[in-house]
Backbone as a ProteinNet text record, in pm:
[ID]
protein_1_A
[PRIMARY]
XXXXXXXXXXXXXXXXXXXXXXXXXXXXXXXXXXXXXXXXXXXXXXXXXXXXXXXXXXXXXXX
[TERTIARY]
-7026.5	-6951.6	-7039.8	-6989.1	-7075.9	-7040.3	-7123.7	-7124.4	-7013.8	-6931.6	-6897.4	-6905.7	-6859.9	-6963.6	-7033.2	-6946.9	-6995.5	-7079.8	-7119.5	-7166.6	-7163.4	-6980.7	-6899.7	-6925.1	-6892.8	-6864.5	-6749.5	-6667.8	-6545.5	-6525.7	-6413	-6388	-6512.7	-6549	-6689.1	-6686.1	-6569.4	-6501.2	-6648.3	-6744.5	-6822.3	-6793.5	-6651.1	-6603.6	-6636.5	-6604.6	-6564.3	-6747.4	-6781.1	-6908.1	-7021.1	-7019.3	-7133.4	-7308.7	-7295.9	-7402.1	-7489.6	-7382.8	-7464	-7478.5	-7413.2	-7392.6	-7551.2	-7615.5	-7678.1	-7818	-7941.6	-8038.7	-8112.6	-8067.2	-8099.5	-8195	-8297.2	-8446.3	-8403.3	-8269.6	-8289.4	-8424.3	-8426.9	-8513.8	-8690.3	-8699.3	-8834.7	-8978.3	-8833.4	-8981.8	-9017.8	-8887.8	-8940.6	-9063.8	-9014.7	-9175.7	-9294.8	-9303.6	-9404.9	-9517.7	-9402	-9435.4	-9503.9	-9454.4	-9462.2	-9590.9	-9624.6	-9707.1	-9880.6	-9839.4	-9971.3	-10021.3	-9918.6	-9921.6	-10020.2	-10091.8	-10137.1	-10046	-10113.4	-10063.2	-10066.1	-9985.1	-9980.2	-10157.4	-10161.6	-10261.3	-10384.7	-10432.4	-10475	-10481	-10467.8	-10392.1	-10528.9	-10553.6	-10644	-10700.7	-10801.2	-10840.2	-10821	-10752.9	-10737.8	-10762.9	-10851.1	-10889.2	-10804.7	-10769.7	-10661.4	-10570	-10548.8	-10417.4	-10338.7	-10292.6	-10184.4	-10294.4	-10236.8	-10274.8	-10321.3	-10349.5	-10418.5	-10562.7	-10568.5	-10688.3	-10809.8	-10802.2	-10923.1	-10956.2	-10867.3	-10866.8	-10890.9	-10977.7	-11045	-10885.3	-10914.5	-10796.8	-10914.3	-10931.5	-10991.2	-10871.1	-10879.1	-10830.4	-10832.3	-10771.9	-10753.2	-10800.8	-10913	-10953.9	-10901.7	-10860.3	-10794.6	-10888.2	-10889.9	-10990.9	-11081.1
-3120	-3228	-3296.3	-3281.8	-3360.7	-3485.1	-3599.7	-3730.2	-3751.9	-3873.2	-3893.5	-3964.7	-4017	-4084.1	-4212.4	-4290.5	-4455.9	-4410.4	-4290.3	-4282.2	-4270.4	-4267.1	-4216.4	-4072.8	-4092.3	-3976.7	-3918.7	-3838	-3840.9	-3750.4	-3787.3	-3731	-3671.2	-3791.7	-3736	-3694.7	-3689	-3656.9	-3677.8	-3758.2	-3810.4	-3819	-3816.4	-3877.8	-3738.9	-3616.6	-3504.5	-3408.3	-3364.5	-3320.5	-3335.1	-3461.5	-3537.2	-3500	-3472.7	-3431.1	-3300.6	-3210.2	-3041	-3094	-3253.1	-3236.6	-3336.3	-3432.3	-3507	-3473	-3460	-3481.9	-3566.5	-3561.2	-3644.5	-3525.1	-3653.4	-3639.7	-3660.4	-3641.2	-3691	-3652.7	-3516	-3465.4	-3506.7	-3645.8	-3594.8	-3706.9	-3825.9	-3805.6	-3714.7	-3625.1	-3492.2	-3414.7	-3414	-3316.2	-3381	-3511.9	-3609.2	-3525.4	-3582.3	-3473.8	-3359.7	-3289.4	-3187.2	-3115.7	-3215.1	-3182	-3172.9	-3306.3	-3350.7	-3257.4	-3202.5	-3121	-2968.3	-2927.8	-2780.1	-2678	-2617.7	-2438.5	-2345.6	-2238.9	-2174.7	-2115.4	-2108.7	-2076.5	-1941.5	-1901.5	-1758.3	-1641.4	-1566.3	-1441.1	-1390.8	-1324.4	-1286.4	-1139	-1076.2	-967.4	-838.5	-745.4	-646.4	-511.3	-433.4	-343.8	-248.8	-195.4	-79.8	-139.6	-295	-332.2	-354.8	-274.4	-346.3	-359	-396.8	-421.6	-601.7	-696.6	-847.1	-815.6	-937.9	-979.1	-951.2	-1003.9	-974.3	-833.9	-714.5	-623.2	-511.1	-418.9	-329.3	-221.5	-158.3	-94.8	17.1	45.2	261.7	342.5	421.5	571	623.8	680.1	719.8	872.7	923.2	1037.3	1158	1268.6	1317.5	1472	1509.6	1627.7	1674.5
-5105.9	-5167.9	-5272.1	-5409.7	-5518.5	-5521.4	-5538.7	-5530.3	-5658.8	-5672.9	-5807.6	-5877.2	-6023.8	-6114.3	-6023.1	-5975.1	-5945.1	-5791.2	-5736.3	-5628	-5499.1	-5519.2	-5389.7	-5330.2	-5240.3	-5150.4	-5132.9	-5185.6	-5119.6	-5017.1	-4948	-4818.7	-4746.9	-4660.2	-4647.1	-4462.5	-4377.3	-4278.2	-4170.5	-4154.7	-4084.3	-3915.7	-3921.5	-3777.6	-3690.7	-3743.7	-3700.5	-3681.2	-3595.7	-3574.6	-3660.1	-3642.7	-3735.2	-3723.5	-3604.5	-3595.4	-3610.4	-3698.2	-3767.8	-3900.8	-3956.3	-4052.8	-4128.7	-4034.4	-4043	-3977.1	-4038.4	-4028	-3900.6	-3725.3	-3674.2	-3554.9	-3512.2	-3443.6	-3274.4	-3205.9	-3099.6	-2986.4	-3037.6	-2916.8	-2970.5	-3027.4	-3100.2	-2994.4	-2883.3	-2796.9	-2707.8	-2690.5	-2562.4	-2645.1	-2778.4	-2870.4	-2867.8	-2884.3	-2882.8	-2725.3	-2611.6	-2518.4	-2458.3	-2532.8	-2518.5	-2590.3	-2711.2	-2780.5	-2700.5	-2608.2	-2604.9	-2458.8	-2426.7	-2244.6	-2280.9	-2207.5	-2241.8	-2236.1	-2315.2	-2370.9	-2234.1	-2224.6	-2162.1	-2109.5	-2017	-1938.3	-2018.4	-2012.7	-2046.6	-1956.8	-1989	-1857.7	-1830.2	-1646.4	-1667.7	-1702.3	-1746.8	-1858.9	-1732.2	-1700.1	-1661.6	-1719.4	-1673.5	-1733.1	-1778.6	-1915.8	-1947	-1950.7	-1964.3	-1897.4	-1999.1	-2130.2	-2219.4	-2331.4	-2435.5	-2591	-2603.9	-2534.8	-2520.9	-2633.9	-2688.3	-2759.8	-2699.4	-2547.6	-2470	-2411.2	-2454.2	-2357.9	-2515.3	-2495.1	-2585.7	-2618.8	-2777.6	-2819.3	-2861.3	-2724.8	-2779.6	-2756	-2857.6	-2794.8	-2664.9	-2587.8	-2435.8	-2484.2	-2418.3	-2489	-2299.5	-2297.1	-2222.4	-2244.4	-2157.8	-2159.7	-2094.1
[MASK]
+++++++++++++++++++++++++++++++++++++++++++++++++++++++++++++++

């Protein structure tokens, strides 16, 4: 909807699911929250166990 000359809005149907249409923060003290709580744990290092940062990516040599 383009504004018009004097700055109206027209039909600006506000009443009707206003809230996909508007910019609002409800959930932003659960983030506050959430922010400040720790990170998921660190897993512990199993040998061979999967592709993890902590766990070595050699070749599986067979032979």
């Amino acid at each position: 909807m383009a504004p018009s000359r004097n700055g109206m809005i027209l039909k600006p149907h506000f009443h009707k699911d206003w809230q996909r249409r508007v910019a609002t923060w409800f959930n932003q003290p659960a983030r506050k929250i959430r922010r400040g709580l720790p990170g998921p744990s660190e897993s512990r290092w199993i040998p061979g166990g999967g592709t993890s940062p902590r766990s070595r990516c050699r070749p599986t040599c067979r032979g």
